[in-house]
N, C-alpha and C positions, 0 to 999 in steps of 0.2 A: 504494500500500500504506500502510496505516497505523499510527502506534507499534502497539506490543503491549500500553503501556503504556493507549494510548488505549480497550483494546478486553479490560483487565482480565485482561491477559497479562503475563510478565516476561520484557524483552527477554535477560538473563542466563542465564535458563534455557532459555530458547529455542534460547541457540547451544549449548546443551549438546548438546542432538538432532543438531546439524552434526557437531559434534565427536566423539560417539558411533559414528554410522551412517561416519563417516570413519577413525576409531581400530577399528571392529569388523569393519566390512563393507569399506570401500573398498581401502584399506590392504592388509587381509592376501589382499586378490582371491577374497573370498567373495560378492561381487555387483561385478560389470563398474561400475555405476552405479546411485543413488536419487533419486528425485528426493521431495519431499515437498510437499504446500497444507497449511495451515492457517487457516479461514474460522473465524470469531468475529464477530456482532454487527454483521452486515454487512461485513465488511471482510477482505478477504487481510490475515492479521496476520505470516506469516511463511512463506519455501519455500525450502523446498533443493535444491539441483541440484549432486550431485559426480559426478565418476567418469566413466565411459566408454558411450558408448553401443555402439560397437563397440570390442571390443577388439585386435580384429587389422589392424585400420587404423588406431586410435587416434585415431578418432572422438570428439571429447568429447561428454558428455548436454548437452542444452542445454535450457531450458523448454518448446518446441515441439516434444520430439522424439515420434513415434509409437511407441505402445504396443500390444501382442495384450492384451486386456482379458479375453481369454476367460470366465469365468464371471463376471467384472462385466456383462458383457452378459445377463446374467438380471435384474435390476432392470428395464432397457430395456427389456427382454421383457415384464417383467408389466404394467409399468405400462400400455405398448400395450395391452394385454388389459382391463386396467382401464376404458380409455377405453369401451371397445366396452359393457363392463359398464354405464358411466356412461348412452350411448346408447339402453340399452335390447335393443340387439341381442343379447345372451348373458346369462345368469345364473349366478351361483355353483355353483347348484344343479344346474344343466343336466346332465345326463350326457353324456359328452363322444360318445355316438354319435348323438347328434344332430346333428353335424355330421361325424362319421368313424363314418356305420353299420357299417364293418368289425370295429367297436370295442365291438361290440355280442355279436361271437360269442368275445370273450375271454375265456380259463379260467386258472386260478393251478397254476403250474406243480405236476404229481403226481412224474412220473419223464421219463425218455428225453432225448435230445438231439435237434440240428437235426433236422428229419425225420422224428423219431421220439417228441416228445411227448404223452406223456400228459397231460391236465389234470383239473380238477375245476370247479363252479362257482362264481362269485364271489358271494359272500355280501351284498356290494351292488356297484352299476356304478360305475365310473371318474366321478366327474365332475368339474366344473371347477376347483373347489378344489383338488383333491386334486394337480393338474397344478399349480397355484401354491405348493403348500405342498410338492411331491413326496412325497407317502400314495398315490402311482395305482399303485404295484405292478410301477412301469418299474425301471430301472435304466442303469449305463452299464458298457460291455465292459472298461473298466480295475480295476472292482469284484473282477473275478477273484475271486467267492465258488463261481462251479456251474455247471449246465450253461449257463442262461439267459444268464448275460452271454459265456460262453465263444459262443452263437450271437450275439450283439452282435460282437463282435470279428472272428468268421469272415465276418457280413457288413456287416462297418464301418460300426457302428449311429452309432458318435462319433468317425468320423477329420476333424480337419480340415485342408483342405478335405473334403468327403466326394463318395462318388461319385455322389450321383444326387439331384434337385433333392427340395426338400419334399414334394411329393406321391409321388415315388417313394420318400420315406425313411419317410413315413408307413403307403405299403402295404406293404413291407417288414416295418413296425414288428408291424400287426395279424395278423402270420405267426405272431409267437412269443406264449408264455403268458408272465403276470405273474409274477411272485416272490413276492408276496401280494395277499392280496384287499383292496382299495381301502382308505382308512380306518385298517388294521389296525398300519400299521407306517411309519416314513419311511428312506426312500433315496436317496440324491442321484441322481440320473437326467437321463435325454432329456428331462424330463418338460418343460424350459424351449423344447424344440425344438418339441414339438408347440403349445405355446400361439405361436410362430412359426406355425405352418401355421395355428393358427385364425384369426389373426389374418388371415392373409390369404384365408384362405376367407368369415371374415363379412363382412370389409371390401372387398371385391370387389376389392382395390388387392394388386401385390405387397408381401411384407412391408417389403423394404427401401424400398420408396418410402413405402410407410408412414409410417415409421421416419421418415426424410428430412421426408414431408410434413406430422407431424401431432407430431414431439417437437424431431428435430437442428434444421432451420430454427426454428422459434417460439423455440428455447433457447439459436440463435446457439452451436451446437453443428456448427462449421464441417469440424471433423477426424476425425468419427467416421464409421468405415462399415464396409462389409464387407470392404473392402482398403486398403491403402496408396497413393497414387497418387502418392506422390514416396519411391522408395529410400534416398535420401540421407537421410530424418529417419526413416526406419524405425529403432528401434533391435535390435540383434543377440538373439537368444536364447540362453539358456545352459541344459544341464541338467547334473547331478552324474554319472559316469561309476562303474562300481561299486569304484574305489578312491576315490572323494568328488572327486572331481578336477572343476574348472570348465570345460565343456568345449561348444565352440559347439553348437547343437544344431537351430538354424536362422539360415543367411546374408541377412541385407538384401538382397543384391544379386543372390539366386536366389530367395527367399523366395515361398512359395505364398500369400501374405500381399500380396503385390503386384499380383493380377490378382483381378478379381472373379468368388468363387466360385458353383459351381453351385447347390450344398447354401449356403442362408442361415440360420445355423444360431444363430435365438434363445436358444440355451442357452453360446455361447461366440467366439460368432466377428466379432465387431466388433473395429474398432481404433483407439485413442483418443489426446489427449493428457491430462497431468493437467489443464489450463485445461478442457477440454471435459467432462471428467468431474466436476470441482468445478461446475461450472453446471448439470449435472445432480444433483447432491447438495442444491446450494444450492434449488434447483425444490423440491426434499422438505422441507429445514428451513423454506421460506419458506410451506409448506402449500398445494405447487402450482403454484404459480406462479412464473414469474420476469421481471422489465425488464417486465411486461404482458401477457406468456404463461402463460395460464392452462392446465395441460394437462387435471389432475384438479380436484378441489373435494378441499377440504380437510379435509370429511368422510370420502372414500373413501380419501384419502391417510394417515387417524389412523386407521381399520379393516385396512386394507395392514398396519398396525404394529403390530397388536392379534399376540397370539400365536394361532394357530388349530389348533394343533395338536391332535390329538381329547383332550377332557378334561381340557386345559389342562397336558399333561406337558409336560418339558422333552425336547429331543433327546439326551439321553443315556438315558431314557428309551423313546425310540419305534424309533431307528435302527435299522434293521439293514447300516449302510452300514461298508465297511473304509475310505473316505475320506471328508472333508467338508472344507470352506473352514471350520469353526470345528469345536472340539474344549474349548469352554468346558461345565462346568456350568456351568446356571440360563438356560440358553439355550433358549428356544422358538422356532420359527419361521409369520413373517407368511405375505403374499400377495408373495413373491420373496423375501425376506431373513430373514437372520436377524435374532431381537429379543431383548435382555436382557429375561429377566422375572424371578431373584432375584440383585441387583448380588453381595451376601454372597459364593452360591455359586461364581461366576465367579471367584475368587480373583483380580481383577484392579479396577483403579481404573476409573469410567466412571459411566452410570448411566440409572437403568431405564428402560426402553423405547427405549435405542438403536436404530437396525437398523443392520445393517452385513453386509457377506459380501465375499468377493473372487475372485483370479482364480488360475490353475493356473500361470501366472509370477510368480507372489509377488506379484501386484497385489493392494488394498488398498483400503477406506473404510469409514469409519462416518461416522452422521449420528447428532447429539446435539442432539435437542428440546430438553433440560430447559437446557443449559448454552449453546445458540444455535452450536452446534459443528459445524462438518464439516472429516473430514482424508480425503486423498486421496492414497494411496505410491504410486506407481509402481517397479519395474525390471524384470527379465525370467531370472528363474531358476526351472526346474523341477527337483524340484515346489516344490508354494507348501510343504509339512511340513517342506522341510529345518531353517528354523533359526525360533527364537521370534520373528522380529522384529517381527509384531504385537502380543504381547503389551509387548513391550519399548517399542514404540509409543506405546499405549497409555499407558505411566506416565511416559515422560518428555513428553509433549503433557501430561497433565493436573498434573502435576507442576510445570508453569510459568505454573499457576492464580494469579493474586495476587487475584481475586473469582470467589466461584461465589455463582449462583443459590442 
């Protein structure tokens, strides 16, 4: 690791972050444990590691410990898809029943419930952007907006583990109607699971070996997968109980997170440490590449980051979602993530064309082009909306700026 001072960082305000996340979070047992990266300019400039990974064995966190990344695993997801994109084998433009003909007979939902809906026609087809950007008209059953997601839930469109592998979650999928017609609107959705199943439908390979053969291996990305294979460095999950109460909410040591599931579910279900997921951040600021692993070009990887959203609105603009991993104005979203596109509006320190998104246990990152930046939080409380700490993040990391670009 190297000074902070070396890499245009203040080693002083640095420990302020420790002491912070220790005085707010650790302390009064509003997160079991945090752990933090902080990459500058090539170099780990600074990481934290307090607290507990379990707390009912009193388990400490330690730097190697395992993480449920859950919707950080949409980055991984797209970027796979990208590849494919890069190849030639798929296109943006593609409508997505060209590889899921079922997809082809989809209507946006009129009236009725399971069994009984009515639809109308879709004003244009699903295609593959719109699965990167989520505009496809999917959704997820914790959305709890109407009938649509209410049949997500009834047949556990989003439980993980879930019960029935990609192709089966896929035919399932082309039963119900959309929530809108493609284009028209954005919703945080499945939408990352199905580019999971394309990917293994173009690629003739399953996803997870994919995954394995063409991003974790080349990235020396040793600890990521679809399960845990050592319990002991799993760490514990927590969710808030409805008197706010910190309360386990998945065991290490019985954990479904420990055996490899049926459902591979591109949209949430990998499990990581921070080292493994800063190497993959580091891949994106390095435009691509990392140690001589080239995954994308570094043109497809600055279009990724471009905002795509139709007409260049922001997601407060386009949503119709009751949940998202970001809840900033001046926020557009790329091809997987989200991207600051006006810094002003964001009421928050950073700067333009970050992307960043995280995961549904408070998990965490952005990557910062302008400033040669990537931070990478880990801990494991549900949900990620309980408390500001990415914002909070956010200003004390750029806060201990002593040069900016």
């Amino acid at each position: 690791m190297s000074t902070p001072e070396a890499v245009g960082l203040s080693s002083d305000r640095l420990k302020r972050i420790d002491a912070f996340l220790q005085a707010k979070y650790v302390e009064p047992g509003l997160l079991p444990g945090v752990q933090l990266q902080v990459w500058r300019r090539g170099q780990l400039a600074h990481e934290t590691v307090l607290g507990l990974a379990d707390r009912e064995r009193g388990t400490p966190l330690k730097a190697d410990t395992l993480y449920r990344i859950y919707s950080m695993t949409k980055p991984i997801t797209s970027i796979a898809f990208m590849m494919l994109v890069e190849e030639g084998r798929v296109a943006l433009e593609d409508p997505v029943h060209r590889f899921i003909p079922a997809f082809k007979e989809l209507g946006v939902f009129a009236a009725g419930s399971l069994g009984m809906f009515q639809t109308k026609p879709l004003a244009e087809p699903m295609r593959m952007i719109d699965l990167l950007r989520h505009t496809a008209g999917l959704t997820y059953g914790f959305q709890q907006r109407g009938n649509v997601d209410a049949a997500y839930r009834k047949l556990h469109l989003d439980d993980l583990p879930g019960p029935r592998d990609l192709d089966g979650f896929v035919a399932e999928l082309a039963k119900l109607p959309l929530e809108f017609s493609p284009g028209e609107a954005w919703n945080y959705s499945v939408c990352t699971d199905v580019l999971g199943y394309l990917v293994q439908a173009i690629s003739g390979q399953p996803f997870d070996q994919f995954l394995k053969d063409r991003i974790f291996e080349p990235l020396k990305m040793t600890d990521t997968g679809f399960f845990a294979p050592d319990a002991e460095r799993l760490a514990a999950c927590y969710s808030l109980d409805p008197k706010g109460r910190v309360v386990l909410q998945d065991d290490p040591a019985q954990s479904p997170f420990l055996k490899d599931p049926l459902f591979k579910s591109g949209g949430g279900g990998l499990v990581s440490t921070a080292a493994d997921y800063m190497r993959f951040c580091r891949m994106i600021l390095n435009g691509g590449q990392l140690d001589g692993a080239r995954i994308v070009s570094p043109k497809t990887l600055k279009a990724m980051m471009l905002n795509h959203l139709p007409g260049g609105k922001e997601l407060t603009e386009m949503s119709k979602s009751l949940f998202s991993e970001s809840v900033y104005d001046g926020v557009g979203f790329g091809l997987g993530f989200a991207v600051t596109t006006d810094l002003a509006r964001t009421r928050t320190i950073g700067s333009p064309g970050e992307a960043f998104w995280g995961g549904m246990a408070s998990t965490a990152f952005w990557v910062d082009p302008v400033e040669d930046l990537a931070v990478v939080f880990m801990t494991q409380l549900m949900p990620s909306s309980v408390y500001p700490i990415r914002r909070e993040l956010r200003t004390l990391v750029y806060a201990a700026f002593e040069e900016a670009a």
